[in-house]
N, C-alpha and C positions, 0 to 999 in steps of 0.2 A: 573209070573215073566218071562217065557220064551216068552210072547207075547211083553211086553214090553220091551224087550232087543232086540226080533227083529227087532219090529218097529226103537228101536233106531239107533240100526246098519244098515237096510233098511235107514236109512235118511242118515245115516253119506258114506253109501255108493255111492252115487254120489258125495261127493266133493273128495271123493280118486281119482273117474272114471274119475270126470272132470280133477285134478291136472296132468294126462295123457295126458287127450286131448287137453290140450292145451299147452303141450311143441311143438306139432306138428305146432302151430300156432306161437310159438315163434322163430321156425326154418325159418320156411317161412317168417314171420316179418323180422329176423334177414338178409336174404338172401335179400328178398327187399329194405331193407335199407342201406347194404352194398356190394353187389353184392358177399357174400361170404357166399354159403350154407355149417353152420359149426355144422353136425344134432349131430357128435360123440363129439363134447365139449358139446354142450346142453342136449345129452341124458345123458353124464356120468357125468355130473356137479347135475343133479335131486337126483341120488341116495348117490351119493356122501356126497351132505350136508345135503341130510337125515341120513345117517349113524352119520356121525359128530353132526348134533342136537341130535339124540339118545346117543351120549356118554357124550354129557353133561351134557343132562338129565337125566345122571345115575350119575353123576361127582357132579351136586350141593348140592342132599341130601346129599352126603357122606361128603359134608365141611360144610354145615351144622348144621348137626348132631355130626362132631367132634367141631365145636364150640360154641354149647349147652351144651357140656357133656358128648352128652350121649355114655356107656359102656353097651356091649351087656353082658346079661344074669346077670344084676345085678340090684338092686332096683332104679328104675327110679328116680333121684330128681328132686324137682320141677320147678328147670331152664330150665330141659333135656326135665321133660313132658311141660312145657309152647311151649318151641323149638320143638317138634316135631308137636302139633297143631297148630302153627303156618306154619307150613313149610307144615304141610298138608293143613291149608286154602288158602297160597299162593300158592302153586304147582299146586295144583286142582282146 
């Protein structure tokens, strides 16, 4: 299991390294096409709407899940458990 988790992380880590290196390219791009090297909007806009997609992506289970049903620490029904597999097919 641990070889295969590497491997997988080994692949996935190039497209993190790459999504780096090529803000560098979009500063330059941007600078060439408008004569204005603007590197602290582009670099703080990356992390930015990373953070922002991460809160949404904590944000849609939880409206999800409240409109399935489901109640934590009580017998699952079976709209809650259809709603939570689903939400696991589509999420994932």
């Amino acid at each position: 299991m641990c070889c295969f988790c590497t491997l997988a992380y080994l692949g996935s880590s190039f497209i993190y390294t790459l999504n780096w290196a090529l803000i560098s390219d979009a500063v330059k791009y941007g600078e060439w096409k408008t004569g204005i090297r603007a590197e602290c909007l582009v670099y703080s806009s990356y992390p930015f709407w990373g953070e922002m997609s991460q809160a949404v992506a904590g944000f849609i289970p939880r409206i999800v899940l409240a409109l399935v049903g489901y109640v934590p620490n009580a017998e699952l029904s079976e709209n809650a458990l259809f709603g939570i597999r689903n939400l696991i097919y589509i999420y994932s």
